[in-house]
C-alpha positions as CSV (number, residue, x, y, z in Angstrom):
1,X,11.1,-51.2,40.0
2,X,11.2,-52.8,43.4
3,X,14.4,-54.2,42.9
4,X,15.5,-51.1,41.2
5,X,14.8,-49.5,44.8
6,X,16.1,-51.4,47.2
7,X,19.7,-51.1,44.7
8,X,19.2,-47.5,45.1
9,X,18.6,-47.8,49.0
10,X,21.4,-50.2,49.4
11,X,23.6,-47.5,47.3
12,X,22.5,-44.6,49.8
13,X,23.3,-46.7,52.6
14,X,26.8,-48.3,51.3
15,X,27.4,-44.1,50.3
16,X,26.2,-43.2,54.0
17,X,29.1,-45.8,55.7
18,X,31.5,-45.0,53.4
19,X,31.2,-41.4,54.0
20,X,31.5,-42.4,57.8
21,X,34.6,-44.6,57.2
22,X,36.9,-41.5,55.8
23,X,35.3,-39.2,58.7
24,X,39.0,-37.5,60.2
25,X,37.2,-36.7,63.5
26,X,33.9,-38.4,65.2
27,X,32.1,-36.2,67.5
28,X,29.7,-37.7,70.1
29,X,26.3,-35.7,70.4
30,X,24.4,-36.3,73.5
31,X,21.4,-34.8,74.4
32,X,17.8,-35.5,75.5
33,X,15.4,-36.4,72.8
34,X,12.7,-38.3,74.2
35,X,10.0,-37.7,76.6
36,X,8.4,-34.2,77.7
37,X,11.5,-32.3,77.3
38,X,12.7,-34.2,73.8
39,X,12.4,-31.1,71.8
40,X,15.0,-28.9,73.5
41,X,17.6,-31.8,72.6
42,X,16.0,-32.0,69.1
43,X,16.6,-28.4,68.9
44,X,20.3,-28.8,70.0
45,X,20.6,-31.4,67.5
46,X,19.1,-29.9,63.9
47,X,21.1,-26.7,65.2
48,X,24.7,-28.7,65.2
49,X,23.6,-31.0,62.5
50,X,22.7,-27.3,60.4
51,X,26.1,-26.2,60.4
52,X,27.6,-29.9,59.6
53,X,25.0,-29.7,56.4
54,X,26.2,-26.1,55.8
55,X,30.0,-27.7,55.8
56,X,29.2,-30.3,53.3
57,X,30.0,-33.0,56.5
58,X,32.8,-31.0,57.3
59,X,33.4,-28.8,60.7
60,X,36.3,-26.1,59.8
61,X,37.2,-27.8,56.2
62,X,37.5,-31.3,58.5
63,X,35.3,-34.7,57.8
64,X,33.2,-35.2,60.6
65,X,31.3,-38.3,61.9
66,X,28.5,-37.6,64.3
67,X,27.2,-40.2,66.9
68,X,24.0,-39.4,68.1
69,X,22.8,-40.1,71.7
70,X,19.7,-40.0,73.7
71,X,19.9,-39.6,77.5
72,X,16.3,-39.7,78.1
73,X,17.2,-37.5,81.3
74,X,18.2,-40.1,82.9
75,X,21.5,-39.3,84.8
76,X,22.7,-42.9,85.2
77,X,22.2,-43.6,81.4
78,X,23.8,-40.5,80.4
79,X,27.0,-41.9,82.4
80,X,26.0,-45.0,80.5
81,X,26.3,-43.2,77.4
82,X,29.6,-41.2,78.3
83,X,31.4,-44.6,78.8
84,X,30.2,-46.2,75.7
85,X,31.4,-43.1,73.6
86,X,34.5,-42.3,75.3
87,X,35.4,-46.2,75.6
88,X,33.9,-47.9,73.0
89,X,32.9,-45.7,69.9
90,X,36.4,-43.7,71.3
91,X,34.6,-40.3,70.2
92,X,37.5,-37.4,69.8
93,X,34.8,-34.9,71.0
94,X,31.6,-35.2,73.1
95,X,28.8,-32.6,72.4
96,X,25.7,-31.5,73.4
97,X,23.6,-31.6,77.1
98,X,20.3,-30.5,77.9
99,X,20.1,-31.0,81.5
100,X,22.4,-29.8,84.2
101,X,21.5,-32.8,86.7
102,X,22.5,-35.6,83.9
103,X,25.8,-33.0,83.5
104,X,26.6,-33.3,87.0
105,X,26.4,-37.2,87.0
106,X,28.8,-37.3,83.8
107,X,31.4,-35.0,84.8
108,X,33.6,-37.2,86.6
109,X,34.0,-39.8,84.1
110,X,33.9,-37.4,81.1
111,X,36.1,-35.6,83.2
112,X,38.7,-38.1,84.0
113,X,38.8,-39.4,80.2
114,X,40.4,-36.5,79.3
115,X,38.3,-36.4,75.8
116,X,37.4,-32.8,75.3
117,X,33.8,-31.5,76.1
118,X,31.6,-29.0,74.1
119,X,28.7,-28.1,75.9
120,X,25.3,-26.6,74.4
121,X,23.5,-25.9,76.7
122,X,23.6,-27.4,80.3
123,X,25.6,-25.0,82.9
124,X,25.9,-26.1,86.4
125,X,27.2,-23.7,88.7
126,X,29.7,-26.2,90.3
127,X,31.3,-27.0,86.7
128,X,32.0,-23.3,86.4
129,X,34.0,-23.0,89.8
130,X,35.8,-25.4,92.4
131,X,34.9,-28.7,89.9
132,X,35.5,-26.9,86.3
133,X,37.6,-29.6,84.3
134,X,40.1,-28.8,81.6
135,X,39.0,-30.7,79.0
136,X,35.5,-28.8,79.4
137,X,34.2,-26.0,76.9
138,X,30.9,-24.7,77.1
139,X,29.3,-22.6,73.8
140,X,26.3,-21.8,76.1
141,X,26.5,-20.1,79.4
142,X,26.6,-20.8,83.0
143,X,23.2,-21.4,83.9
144,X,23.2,-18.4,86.9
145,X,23.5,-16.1,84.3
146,X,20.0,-16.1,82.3
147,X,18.5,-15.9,85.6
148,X,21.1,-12.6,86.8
149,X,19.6,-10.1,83.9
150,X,16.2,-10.7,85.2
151,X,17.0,-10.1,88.7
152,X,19.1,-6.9,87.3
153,X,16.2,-5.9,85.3
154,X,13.5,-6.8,88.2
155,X,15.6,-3.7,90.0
156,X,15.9,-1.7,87.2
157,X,11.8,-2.0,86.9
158,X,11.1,-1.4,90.9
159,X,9.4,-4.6,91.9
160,X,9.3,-4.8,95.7
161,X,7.9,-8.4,96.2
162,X,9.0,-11.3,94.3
163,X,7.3,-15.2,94.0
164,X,10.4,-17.0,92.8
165,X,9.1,-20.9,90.5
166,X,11.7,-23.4,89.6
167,X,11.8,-27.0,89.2
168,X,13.7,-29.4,92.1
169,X,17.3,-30.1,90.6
170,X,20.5,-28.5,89.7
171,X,19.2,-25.8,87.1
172,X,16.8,-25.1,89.1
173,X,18.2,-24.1,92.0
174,X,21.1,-22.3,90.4
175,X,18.7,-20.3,88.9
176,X,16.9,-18.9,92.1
177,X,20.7,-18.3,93.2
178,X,21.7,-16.4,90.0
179,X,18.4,-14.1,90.4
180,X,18.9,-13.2,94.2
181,X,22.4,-12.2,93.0
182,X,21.2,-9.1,91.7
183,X,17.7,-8.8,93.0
184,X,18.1,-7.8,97.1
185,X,14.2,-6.9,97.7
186,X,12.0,-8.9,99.2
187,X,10.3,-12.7,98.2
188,X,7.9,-13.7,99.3
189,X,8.1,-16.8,98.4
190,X,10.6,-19.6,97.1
191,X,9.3,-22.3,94.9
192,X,10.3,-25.5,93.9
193,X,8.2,-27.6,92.0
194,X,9.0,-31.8,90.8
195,X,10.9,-32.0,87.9
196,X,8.6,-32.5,84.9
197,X,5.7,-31.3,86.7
198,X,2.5,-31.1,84.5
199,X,0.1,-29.1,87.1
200,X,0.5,-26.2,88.6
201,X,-2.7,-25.3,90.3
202,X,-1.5,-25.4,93.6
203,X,1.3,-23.0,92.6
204,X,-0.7,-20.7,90.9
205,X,-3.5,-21.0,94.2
206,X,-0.1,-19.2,96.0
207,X,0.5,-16.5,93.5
208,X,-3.3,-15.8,94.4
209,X,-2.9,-15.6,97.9
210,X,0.3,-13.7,98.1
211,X,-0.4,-11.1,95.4
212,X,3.4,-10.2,94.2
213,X,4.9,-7.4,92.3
214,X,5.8,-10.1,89.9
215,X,7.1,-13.7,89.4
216,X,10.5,-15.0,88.5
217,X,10.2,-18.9,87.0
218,X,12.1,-21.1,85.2
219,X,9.8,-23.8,83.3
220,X,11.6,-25.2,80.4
221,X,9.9,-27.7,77.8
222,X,6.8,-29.2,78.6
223,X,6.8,-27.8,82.2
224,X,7.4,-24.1,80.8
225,X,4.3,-25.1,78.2
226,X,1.9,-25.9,81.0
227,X,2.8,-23.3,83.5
228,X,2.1,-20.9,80.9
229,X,-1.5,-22.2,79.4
230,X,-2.6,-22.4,83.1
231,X,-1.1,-19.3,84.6
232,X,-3.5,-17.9,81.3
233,X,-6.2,-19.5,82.0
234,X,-5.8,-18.8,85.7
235,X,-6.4,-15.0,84.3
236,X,-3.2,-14.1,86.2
237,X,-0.6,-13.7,83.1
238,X,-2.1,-10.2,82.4
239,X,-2.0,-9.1,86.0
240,X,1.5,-10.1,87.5
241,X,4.9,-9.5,85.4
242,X,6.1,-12.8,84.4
243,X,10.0,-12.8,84.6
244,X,11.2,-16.4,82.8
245,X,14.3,-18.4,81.7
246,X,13.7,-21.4,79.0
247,X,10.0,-20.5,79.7
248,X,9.0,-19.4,76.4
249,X,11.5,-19.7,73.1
250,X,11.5,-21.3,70.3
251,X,10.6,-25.0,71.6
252,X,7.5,-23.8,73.3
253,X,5.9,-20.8,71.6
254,X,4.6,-22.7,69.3
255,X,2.7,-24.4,71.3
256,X,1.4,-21.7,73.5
257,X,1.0,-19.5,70.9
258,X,-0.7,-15.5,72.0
259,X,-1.3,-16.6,75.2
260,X,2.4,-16.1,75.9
261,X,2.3,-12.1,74.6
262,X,3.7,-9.6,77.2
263,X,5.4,-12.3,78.8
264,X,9.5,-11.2,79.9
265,X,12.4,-13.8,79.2
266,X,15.9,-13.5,80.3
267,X,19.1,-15.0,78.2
268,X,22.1,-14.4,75.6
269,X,20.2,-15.0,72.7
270,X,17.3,-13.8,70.3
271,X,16.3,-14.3,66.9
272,X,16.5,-10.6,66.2
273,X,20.3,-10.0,67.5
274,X,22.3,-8.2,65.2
275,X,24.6,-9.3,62.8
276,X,25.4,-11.3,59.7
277,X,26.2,-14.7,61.2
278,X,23.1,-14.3,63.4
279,X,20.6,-13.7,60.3
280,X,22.1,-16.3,57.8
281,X,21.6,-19.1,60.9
282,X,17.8,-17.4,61.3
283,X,17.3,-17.6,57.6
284,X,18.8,-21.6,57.3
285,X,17.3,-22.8,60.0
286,X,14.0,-21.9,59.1
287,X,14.0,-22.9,56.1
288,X,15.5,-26.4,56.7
289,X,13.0,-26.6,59.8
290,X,10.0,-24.5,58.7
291,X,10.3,-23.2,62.5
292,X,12.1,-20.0,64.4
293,X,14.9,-21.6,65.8
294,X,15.3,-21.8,70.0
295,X,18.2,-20.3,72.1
296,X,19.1,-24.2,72.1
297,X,19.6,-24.7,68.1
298,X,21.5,-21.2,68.4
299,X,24.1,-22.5,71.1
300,X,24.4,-25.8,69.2
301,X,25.2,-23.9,66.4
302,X,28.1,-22.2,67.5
303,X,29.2,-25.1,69.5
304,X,29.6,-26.6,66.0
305,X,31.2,-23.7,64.9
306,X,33.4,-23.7,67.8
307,X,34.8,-27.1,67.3
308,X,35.6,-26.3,63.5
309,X,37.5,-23.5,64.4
310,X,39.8,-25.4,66.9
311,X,40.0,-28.4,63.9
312,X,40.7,-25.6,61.7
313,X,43.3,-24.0,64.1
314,X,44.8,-27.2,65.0
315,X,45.0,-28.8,61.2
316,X,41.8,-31.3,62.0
317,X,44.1,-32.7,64.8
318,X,41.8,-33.5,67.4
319,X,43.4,-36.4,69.2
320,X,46.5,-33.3,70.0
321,X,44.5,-32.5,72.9
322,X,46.3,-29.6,74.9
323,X,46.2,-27.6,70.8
324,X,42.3,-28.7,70.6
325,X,41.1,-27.2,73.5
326,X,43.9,-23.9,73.5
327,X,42.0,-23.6,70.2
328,X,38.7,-23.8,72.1
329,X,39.5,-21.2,74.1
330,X,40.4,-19.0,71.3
331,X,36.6,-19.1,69.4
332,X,37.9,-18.3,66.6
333,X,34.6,-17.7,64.9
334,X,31.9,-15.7,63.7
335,X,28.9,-16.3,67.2
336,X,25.7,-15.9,66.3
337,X,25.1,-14.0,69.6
338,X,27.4,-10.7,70.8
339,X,30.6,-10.3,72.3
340,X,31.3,-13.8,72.6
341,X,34.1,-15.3,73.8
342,X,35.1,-17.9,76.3
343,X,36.3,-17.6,79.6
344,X,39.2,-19.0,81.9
345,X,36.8,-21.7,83.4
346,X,35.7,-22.5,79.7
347,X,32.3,-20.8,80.2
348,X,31.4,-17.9,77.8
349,X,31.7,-13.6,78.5
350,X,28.9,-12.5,76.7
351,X,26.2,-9.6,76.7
352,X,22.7,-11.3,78.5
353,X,19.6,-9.7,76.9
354,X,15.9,-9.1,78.2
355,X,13.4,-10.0,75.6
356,X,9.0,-9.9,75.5
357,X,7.4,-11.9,73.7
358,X,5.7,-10.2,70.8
359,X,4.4,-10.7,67.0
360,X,7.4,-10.7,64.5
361,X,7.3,-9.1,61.1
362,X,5.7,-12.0,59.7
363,X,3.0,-12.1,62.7
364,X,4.1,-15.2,64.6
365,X,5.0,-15.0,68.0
366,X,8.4,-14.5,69.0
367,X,11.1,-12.8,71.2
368,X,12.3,-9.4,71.1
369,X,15.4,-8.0,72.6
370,X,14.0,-5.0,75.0
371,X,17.0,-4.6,77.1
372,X,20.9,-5.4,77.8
373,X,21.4,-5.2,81.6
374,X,24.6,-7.0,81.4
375,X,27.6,-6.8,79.1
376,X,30.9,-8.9,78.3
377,X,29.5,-10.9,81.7
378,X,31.6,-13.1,83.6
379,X,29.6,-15.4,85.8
380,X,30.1,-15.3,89.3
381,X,32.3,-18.6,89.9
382,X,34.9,-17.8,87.4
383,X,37.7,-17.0,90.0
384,X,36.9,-20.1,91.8
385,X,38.2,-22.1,88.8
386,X,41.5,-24.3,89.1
387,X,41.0,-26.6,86.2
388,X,42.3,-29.9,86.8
């Protein structure tokens, strides 16, 4: 029987390769999957790898090989990593993201290798405008723009006096920019915490003292898990509107659980969006995952997606570059989010959504859309694009 085993394990294996070997097209997935914020690249991940399962290893009718890569958030191994697959593993595709600073440090050399880029997730405000690059594609957003419905909606509600919470880097800071965009009132405060920050007492000691109308704060993973637990416990959660981005979805709910109820979150997509394409991916992931799926899996979803349609478009000719990426552009797909499209600086037009967090049907805690203050949106550096 042992014997019998290891035949059927060396079988798999042998099966596995050869599988690999008549791959048309090998996509490089890089994301982070280790440490505090692992499961927002986990979540990219299972959401990309769900639509290669649903295409029997296939991406628009095209064998695909994926090459899996862990960044750890560290910039300097994510260039690192960029090398090794553009160089050595000679990827025809690089996927994937999570953080906006490790973006920043690998946009120059995935830039200047010319092999096309499909973000999902990570959108730094520079990559959008006077440093977009032709060979980049995001299926995400730009990262302003989850932060501009909340300011929008902080105006449509009336709040006069506004704390303002992010973490020290890129993201962060683009953030506070894209809120101020649209909210012109008064902050009292701007805050910007270490990245990966587990406590938040002296934060939440400020709230106290300056007594706002409500905060803004972006907290994802971990950090968004902590802020949250302790802004409860602090007894403030029920008393000051909590406006968030990549605070509470589908990678942290879990673990915060009812505390989070009532709590406002800003971004382009929800498990309860309309339409087909958005239910069937609701429906598969959880039952491949035995979880609600984040905005993360959603975007690496469609990033999928978006690469099969421009293999599809372009005959699974990949290494045709300037057809690839005119096929990018054209998202020739069914999004699991509405009115998507992408832009001229490869960054998507979509609707941004408010949402609450509130029981679902099956009485778990989840998101629900509340409001639409933008539409079709174009992020604000679009018109400084001149791809190179």
């Amino acid at each position: 029987m042992r014997f019998l085993t290891r035949k059927l394990i060396a079988a798999a294996a042998l099966s596995l390769m050869a599988g690999y070997a008549t791959a048309d097209v090998k996509i490089g997935f890089m994301a982070t999957m280790s440490g505090p914020a692992a499961a927002l690249g986990q979540d990219q991940y299972d959401g990309f790898m769900l639509a290669v399962e649903q295409g029997g290893g296939k991406l628009g009718g095209v064998a695909v090989q994926i090459v899996k890569e862990d960044d750890q958030l560290k910039p300097d191994l994510g260039v690192q990593l960029v090398k090794k697959l553009t160089e050595s593993e000679k990827v025809d595709v690089v996927a994937g993201l999570t953080f906006s600073n490790v973006m920043m440090a690998i946009a120059k050399p995935l830039g200047d290798s010319g092999v096309p880029f499909v973000g999902s997730n990570a959108g730094p405000a520079p990559l959008a405008g006077d440093q977009c690059r032709a060979n980049f594609v995001f299926a995400s957003y730009q990262n302003d723009n989850q932060a501009e419905v909340l300011g929008q909606y902080a105006v449509d509600k009336g709040y006069k006096k506004m704390m303002l919470m992010a973490p020290n880097y890129q993201s962060g800071k683009d953030q506070v920019v894209g809120f101020k965009r649209f909210y012109k009132g008064p902050v009292v405060a701007e805050v910007f915490t270490q990245l990966n920050q587990p406590d938040y007492s002296a934060e939440i000691a400020q709230v106290q003292a300056l007594q706002p109308d409500a905060i803004f704060a972006f907290f994802p993973g971990g950090m968004g898990v902590n802020f949250i637990k302790q802004m409860n416990q602090s007894g403030l959660l029920k008393k000051v509107p909590l406006l968030t981005v990549s605070t509470v979805d589908g990678t942290t709910l879990p673990a915060i659980g009812a505390a989070a109820l009532g709590v406002l979150a800003g971004g382009p997509w929800g498990p309860d969006l309309p339409g087909q394409a958005n239910a069937d991916f609701v429906k598969a992931f959880e039952a491949k995952y035995q979880r609600i799926p984040s905005q993360y899996a959603a975007q690496a979803y469609d990033s999928a997606h978006l690469i099969g349609s421009a293999l599809q478009a372009t005959g699974g000719k990949a290494g045709d570059r300037p057809a690839f990426l005119k096929a990018l552009h054209e998202a020739r797909f069914d999004s699991v989010r509405t009115n998507f499209k992408i832009g001229a600086n490869g960054f998507p037009v979509q609707d941004e959504h408010v949402y609450e967090v509130a029981k679902d049907a099956q009485d778990r805690v989840s998101l629900k859309t509340i409001a639409t203050p933008l539409k079709s949106y174009v992020d604000a550096y679009a018109s400084q694009c001149k791809p190179k």
